[in-house]
C-alpha positions in Angstrom: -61.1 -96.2 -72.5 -60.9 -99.6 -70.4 -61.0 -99.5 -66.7 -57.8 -100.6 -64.5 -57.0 -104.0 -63.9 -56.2 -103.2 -60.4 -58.6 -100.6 -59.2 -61.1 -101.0 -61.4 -60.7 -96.6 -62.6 -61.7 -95.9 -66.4 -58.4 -94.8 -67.9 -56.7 -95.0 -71.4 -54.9 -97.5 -72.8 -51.3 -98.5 -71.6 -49.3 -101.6 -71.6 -50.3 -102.0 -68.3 -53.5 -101.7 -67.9 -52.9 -99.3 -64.6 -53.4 -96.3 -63.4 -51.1 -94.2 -62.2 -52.3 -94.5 -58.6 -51.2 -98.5 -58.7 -48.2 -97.8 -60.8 -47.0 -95.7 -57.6 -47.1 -98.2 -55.6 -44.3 -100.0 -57.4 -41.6 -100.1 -54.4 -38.8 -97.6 -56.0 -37.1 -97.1 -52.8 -35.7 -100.4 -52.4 -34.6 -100.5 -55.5 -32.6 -96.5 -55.2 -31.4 -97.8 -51.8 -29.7 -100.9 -52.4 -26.3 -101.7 -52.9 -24.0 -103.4 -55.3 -24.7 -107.2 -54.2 -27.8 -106.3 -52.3 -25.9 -104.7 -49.4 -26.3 -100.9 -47.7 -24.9 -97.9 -49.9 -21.1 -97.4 -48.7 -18.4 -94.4 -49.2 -15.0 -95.2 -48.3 -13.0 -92.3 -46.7 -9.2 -92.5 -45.3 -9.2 -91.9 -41.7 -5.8 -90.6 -41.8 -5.7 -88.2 -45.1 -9.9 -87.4 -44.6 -10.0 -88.4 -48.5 -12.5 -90.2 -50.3 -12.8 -92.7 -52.9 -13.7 -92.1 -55.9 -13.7 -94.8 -57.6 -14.2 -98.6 -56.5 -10.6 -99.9 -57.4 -8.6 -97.9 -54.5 -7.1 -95.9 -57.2 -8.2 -92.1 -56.5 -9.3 -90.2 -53.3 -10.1 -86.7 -53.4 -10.7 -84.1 -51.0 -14.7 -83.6 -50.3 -15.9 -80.4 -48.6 -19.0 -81.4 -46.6 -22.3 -80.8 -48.7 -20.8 -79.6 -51.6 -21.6 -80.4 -55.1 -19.0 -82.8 -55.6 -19.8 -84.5 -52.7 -23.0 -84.7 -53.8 -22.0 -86.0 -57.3 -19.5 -88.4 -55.3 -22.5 -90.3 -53.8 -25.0 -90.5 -57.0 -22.1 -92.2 -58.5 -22.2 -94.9 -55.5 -25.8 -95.7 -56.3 -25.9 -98.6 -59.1 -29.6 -98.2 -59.6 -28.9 -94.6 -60.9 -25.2 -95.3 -62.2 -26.1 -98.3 -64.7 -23.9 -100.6 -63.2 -26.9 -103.0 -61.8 -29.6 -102.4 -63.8 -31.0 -106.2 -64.3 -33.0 -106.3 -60.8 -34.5 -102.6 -62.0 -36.0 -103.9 -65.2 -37.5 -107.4 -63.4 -39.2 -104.8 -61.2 -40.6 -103.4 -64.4 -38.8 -100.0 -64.5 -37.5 -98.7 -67.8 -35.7 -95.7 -66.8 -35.0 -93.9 -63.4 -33.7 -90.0 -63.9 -33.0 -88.0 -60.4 -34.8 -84.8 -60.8 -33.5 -82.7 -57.6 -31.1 -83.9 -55.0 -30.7 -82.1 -51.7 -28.5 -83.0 -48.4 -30.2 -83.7 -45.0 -28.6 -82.7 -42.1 -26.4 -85.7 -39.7 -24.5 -85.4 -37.0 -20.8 -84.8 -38.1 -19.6 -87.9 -35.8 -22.7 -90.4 -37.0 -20.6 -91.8 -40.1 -23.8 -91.4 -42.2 -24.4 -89.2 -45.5 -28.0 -89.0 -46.4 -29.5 -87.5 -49.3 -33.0 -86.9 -50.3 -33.8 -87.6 -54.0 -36.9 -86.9 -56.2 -36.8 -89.8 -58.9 -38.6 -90.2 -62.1 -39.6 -93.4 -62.9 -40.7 -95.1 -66.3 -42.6 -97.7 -65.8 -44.5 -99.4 -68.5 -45.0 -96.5 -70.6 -46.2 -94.2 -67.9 -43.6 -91.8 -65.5 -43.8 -91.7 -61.8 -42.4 -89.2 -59.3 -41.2 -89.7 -55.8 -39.6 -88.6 -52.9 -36.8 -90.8 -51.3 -34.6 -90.5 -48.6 -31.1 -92.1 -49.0 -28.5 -93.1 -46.3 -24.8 -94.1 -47.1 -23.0 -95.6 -44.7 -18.6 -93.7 -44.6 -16.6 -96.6 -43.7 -13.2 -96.3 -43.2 -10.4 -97.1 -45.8 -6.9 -96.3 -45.8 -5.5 -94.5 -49.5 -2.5 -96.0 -51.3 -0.5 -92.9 -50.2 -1.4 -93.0 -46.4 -0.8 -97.0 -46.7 3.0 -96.4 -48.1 3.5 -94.0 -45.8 2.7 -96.3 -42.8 5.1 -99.3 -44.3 8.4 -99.7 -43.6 11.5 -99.1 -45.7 9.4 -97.1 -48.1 11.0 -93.5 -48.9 14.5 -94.7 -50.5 15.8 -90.7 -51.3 15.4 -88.0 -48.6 15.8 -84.1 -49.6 17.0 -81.8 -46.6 16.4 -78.6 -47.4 18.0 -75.7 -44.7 18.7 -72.1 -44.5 21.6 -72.5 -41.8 20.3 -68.6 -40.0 18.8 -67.5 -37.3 15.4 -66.2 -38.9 15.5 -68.7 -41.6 11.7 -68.9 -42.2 12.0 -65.5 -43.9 14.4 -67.5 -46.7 12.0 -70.4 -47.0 8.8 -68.3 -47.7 9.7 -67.8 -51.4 10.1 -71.5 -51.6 6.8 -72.7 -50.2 5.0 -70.3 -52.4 6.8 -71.6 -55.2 5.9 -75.3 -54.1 2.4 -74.5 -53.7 2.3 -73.4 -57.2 3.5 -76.3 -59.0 1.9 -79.6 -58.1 3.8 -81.4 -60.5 6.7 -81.2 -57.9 5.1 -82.2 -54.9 3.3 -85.1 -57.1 5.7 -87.6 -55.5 6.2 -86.3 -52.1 5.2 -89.6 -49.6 5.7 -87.2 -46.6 7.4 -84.0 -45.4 8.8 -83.1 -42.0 10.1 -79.7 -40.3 13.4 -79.6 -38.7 15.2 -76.7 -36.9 16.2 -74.6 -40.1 13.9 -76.0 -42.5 12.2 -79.2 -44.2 13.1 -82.6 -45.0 11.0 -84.2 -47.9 10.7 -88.0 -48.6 10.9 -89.6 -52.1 10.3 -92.9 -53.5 13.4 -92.6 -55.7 16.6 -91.3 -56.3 15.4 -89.3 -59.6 12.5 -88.1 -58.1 14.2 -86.8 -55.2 16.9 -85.3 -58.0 14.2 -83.5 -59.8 12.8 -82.3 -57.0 16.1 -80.4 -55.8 16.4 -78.9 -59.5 13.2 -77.4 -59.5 14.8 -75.9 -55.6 17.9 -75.0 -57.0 16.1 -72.8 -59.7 14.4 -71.0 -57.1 16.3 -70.1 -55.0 20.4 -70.2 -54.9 21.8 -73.6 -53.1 24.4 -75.7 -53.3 23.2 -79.9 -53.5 25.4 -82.6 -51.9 24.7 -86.0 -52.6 25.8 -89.1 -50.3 24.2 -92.6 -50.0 23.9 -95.5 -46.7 23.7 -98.9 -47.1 20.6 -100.5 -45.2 21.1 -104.0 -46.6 22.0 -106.2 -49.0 22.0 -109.6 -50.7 25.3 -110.9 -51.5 23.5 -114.1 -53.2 21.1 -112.2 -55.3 23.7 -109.1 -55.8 20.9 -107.1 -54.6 21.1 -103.3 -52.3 19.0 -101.7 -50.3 20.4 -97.9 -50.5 19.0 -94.8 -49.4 20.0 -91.6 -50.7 20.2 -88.1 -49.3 20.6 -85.1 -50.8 21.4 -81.9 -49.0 20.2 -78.7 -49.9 22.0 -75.6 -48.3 20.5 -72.3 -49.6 22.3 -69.4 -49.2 21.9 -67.8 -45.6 21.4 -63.9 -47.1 17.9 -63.3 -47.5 16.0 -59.8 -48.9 16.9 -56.5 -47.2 20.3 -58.1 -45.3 23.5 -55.9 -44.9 26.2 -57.9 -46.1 29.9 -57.1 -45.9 31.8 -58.5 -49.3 35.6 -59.0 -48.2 38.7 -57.4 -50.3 40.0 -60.9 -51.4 36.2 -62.1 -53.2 35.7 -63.4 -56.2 33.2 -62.4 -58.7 31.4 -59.1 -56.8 32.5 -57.1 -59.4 33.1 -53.8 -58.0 31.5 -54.2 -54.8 34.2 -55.5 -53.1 35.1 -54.6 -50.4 32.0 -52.4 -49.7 29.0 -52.6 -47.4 26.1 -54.1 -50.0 22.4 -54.2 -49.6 20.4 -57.8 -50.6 17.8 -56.8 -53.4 16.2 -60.2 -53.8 16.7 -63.6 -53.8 15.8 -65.5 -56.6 18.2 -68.1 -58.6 20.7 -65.6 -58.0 21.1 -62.8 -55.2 21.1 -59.2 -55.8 23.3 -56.4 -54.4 23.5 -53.5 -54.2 25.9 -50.6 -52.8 24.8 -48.8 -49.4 26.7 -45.8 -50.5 25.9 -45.1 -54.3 27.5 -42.8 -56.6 24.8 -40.1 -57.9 27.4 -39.9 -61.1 26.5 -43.8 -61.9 23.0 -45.1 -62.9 21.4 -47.8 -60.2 22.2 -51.0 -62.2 25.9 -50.3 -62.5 25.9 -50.7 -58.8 24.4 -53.6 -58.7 25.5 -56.7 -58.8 24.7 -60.8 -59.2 25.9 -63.3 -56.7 25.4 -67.2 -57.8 25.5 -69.8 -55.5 28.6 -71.6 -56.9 30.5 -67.6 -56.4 29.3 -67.7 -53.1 30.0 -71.0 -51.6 34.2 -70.9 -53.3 34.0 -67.5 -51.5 31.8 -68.2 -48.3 34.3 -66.8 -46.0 34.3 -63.5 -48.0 30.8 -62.6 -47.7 29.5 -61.8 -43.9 26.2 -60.7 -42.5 26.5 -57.4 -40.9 23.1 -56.9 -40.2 19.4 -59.0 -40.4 16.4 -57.3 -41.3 15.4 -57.8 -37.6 17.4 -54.5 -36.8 15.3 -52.2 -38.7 13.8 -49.2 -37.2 11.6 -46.8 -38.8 12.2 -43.4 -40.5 9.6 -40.7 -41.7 10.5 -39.3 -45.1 11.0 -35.1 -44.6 12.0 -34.4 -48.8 12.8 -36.6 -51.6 15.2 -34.7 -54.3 16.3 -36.7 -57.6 20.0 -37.7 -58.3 19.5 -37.5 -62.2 20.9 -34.3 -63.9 18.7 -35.4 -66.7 15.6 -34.1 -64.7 17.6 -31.0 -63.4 17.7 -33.1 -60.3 13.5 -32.7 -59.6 12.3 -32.3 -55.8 9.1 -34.6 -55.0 7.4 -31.5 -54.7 7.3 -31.0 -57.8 4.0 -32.3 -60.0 6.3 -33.7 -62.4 7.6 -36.1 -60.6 6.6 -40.0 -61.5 6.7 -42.6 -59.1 6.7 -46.3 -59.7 3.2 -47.8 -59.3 3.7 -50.9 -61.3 5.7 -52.5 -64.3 3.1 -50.9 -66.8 3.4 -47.4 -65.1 6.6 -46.5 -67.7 8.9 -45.4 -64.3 12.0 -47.7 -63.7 11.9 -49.2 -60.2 14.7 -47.5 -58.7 16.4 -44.1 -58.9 19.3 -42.2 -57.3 17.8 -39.5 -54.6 18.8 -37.7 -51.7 16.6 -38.0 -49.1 16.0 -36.3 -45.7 14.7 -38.4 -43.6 14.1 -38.7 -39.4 13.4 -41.8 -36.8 9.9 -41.8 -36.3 10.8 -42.2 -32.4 12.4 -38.7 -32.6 9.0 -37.2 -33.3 8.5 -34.7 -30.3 11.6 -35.2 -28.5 14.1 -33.8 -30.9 14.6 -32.1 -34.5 17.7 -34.8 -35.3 17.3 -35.4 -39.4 19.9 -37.5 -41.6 20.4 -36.9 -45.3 21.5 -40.4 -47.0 21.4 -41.2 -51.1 19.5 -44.4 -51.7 18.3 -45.9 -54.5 14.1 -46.0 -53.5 14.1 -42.3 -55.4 10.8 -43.3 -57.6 9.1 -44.9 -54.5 9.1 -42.2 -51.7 7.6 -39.4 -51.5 7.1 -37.1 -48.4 5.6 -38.1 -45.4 6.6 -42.4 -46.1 7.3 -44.5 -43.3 10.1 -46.5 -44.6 12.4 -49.5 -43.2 15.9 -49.1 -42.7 19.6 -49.6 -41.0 20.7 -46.5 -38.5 24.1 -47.2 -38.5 25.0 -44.0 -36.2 23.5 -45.7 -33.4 23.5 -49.4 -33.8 25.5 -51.1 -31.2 27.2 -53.7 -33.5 28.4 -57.2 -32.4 32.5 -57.9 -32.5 32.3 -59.7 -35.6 30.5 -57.0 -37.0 33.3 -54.0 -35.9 35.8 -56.8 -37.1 34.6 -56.9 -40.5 34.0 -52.7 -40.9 38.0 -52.6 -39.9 39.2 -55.5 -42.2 36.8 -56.6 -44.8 35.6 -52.8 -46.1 38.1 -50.6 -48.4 39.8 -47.4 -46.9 37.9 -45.2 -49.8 34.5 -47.0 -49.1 32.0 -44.1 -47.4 30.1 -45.3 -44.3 26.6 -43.6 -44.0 24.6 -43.0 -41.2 21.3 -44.3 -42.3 20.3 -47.1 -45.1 16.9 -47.2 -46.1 15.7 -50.9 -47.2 11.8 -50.3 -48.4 8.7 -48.4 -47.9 6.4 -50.2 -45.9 2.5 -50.8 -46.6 -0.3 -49.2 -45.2 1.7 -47.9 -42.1 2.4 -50.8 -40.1 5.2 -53.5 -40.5 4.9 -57.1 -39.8 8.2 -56.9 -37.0 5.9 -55.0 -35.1 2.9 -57.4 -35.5 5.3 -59.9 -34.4 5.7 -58.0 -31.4 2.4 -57.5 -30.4 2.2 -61.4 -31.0 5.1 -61.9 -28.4 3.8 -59.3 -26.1 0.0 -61.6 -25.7 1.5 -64.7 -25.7 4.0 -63.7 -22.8 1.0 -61.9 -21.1 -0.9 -65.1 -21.5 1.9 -67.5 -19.8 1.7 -65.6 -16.4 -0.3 -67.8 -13.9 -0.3 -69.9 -11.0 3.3 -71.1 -9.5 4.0 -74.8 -10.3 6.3 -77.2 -9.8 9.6 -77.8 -11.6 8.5 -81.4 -12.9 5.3 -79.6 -14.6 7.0 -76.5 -15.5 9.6 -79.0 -17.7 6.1 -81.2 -18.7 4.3 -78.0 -20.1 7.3 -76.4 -21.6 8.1 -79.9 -23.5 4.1 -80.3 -24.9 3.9 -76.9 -25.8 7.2 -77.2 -28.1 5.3 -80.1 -30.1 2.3 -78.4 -30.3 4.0 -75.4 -31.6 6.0 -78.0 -33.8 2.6 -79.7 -35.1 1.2 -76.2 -35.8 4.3 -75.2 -38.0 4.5 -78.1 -39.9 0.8 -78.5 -40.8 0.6 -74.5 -41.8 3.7 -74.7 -44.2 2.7 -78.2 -45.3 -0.8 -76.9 -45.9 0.6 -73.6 -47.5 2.6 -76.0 -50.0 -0.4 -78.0 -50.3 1.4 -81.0 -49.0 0.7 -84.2 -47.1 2.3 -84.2 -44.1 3.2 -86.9 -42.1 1.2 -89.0 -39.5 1.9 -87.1 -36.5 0.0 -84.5 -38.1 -3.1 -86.4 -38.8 -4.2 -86.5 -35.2 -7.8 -85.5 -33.8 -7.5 -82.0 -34.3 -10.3 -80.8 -32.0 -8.8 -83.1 -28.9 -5.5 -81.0 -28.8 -5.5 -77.4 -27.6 -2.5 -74.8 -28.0 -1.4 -72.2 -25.7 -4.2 -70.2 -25.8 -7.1 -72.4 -25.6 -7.6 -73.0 -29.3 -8.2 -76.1 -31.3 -4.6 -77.3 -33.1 -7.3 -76.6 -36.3 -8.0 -73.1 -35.3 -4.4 -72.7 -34.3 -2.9 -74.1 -38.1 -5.8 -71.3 -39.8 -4.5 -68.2 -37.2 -0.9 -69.2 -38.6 -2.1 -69.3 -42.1 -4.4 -65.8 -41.5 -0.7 -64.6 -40.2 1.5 -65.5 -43.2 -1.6 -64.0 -45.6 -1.0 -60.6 -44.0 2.7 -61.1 -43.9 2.5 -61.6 -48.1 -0.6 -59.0 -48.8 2.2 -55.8 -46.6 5.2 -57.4 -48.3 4.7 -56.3 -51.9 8.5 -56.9 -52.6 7.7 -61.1 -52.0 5.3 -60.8 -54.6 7.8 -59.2 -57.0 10.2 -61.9 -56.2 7.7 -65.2 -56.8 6.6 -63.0 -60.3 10.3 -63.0 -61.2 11.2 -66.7 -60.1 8.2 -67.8 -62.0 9.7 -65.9 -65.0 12.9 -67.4 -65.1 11.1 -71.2 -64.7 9.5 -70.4 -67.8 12.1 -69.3 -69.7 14.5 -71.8 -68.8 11.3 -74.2 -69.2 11.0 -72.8 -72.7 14.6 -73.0 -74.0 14.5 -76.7 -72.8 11.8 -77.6 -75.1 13.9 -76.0 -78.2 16.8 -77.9 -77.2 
């Protein structure tokens, strides 16, 4: 035993010759807390994106939740005592090792620009470890991302992708898109910045191939036709040099799920729907009809039929909306009775009956029925029923709310009477009702939607004003509701969007008093519910992700 050369305490041996009492007082804060070059501890983050850097050489920035573990990870990376970057000014202060034992987050203000941290280190020091307890403060300092600094040049984007749905409701055609692009980062790798316009998006590319690749991976989705055309923004006649952006349209098909859809006499390629009254199945690189007045002699799928984009656009003149999905009404189901002889034509009363619950439940989708059915409005005001085949036999059952077309009392539009007396065959059988789909849990979203309308209209009423601020409110409330759009479709496609997105969130305020924020997660909370009742959407993104893979796969063997 010798005594301390400090204090003077009887301990043992150590290359030191202290205790652990003067080995404490070794200063380990400075060394945690100092910076690369002897400066403060400092996190980049882009004021525009909200990113961070990650690493020193403005390469990466990643998304950070507040607190979390990667933050915390993020900012033990920024400390060189810890990281091993600067470890020559840790060993002249006599320290072998330092290892961080727990790490924990102290609460700042969210405006402060500081992250603090406070840290329990283990120190080696001359043969003998040391704990203590630190406190840590990084400074965020601003620093704009490479994307966010491309974005904000000029002349950047040289290929533009317009994507439209030339309809009325033509966000309905677009929603198995943006799941699609939400699913695949590659595609949206190159994106520089996206914008919403009146019937859909416009997408900005570096280049001409990416921009091409881009509309491919579209095109597979969902069916389009993709026109190509070019403008010259300068040149250099010395050099033999171009400046040339490229656009590249892409017009999807306007028929979207559950559509009637009139197929002329003269079309091309309908098979034998033509000149009948079809119903749109789904939507996926191809569109799927179906009859409104099947046979109960022929099978579902031999009235069904596949419509390609290239069919439809040589024929576009042949093939007419009757009626949008938006004309629905609702219809209780009375009795469901099998079309199949097979089955000696089974009523759903009957225990035997299968329905389809699934692709693993062994029932086929769709089956010839004849069903009674009766407009839920009609409920104790009259006994009016309709009977009408459809092709939903192994999905209904009695007592379904279902979705559908009532023809018998539909005021049609001219165009609509024009093409029943032209475009439809003599021998083709107009019925009365059309069911489309079964609807989830009770409630649909048209009448969601409604509701929606019916508060926001309740909200508008107020105090009389002028003329000039009646024009002034109506104007900011149109680029609110524009912002709010574009940053829940962007964010549903997991998408930058452009700068006039990237504002102060909390400083703008919608209709209703809520935060442009709040607003973008009640449009997201909206379009959730919209997907969850809508089981048919799901069945179309399964499908579309199907044929990807396929055609993904045969590439490869090629």
């Amino acid at each position: 035993m010798i005594p301390c050369c400090t204090c003077g305490t009887i301990i043992a041996p150590n290359s030191s010759n202290q205790c652990a009492s003067c080995l404490a007082t070794v200063d380990i804060a400075s060394l945690v807390r100092r910076g690369p070059g002897g400066c403060d501890l400092i996190v980049h983050q882009c004021r525009k994106c909200r990113r961070y850097e990650r690493d020193g050489n403005n390469s990466k920035f990643v998304y950070l939740e507040p607190e979390s573990p990667e933050m915390m990870a993020l900012l033990l990376k920024q400390i060189p005592a810890l990281s091993g970057k600067s470890t020559q000014y840790v060993k002249r202060a006599g320290v072998q090792a330092l290892q961080v034992l727990d790490s924990m987050f102290i609460w700042t203000e969210p405006n402060s620009m500081r992250q603090r941290l406070m840290l329990t280190i283990k120190a080696d020091i001359n043969d003998v470890s040391i704990q203590q307890r630190i406190k840590v403060e990084f400074i965020v300092k601003w620093k704009e991302c490479t994307n966010c600094t491309k974005e904000a040049r000029q002349n950047t984007w040289s290929a533009i992708v317009q994507l439209r749905q030339k309809r009325d409701d033509s966000r309905k055609g677009l929603l198995i898109l943006e799941l699609a692009i939400a699913r695949n980062a590659l595609m949206r790798k190159h994106i520089l910045s996206v914008q919403t316009k009146k019937n859909g998006f416009d997408f900005y590319f570096p280049s001409l191939d990416k921009a091409r690749h881009f509309s491919q991976y579209l095109s597979k989705v969902a069916p389009m036709r993709i026109k190509t055309t070019q403008s010259l923004v300068s040149e250099d006649k010395t050099n033999n040099t171009a400046n040339v952006r490229h656009t590249l349209a892409c017009e999807m098909v306007p028929l979207c799920r559950d559509d009637l859809v009139v197929i002329g006499k003269q079309a091309k390629g309908a098979g034998k729907l033509t000149g009948k009254l079809c119903l749109v199945l789904r939507v996926s690189s191809a569109v799927r009809l179906i009859t409104v007045s099947p046979s109960r002699e022929v099978d579902v799928p031999s009235q069904c039929t596949e419509l390609h984009s290239d069919t439809y656009w040589r024929g576009e003149s042949s093939y007419r909306l009757f009626l949008s999905s938006r004309r629905m009404v609702r219809f209780v189901v009375l009795d469901v009775e099998l079309c199949d002889d097979e089955r000696d034509r089974c009523n759903a009363g009957d225990s035997n009956q299968l329905l389809y619950e699934g692709p693993l439940s062994g029932v086929s989708k769709y089956a010839l029925a004849d069903v009674e059915v009766a407009r839920e409005s009609d409920f104790g005001v009259n006994d009016e029923t309709f009977m009408c085949v459809t092709h939903l036999g192994h999905l209904l059952s009695p007592g379904d709310v279902v979705l559908g077309y009532d023809l018998a009392s539909t005021v049609l539009s001219s165009e609509a009477e024009w093409s029943i007396e032209n475009d439809v065959t003599s021998n083709f059988v107009m019925p009365d009702i059309v069911l489309v789909k079964k609807i989830k849990g009770g409630q649909d979203q048209s009448r969601v939607e409604e509701a929606d309308d019916k508060k926001e209209l309740k909200h508008k009423k107020g105090k009389a004003k002028s003329s000039g601020s009646k024009k002034r409110d109506r104007r900011m409330k149109k680029e609110e509701k524009k912002q709010q759009k574009l940053a829940a479709a962007a964010e549903r496609m997991g998408l930058n969007t452009d700068e006039d997105v990237y504002f102060d969130e909390d400083d703008f305020f919608d209709g209703e008093g809520n935060t442009i924020s709040e607003a973008v997660q009640n449009e997201n909370e909206k379009f959730q519910k919209e997907v969850e009742m809508d089981e048919d959407l799901a069945d179309d993104l399964a499908i579309v992700e199907a044929e990807l893979a396929e055609q993904s796969f045969s590439d490869n063997d090629e």
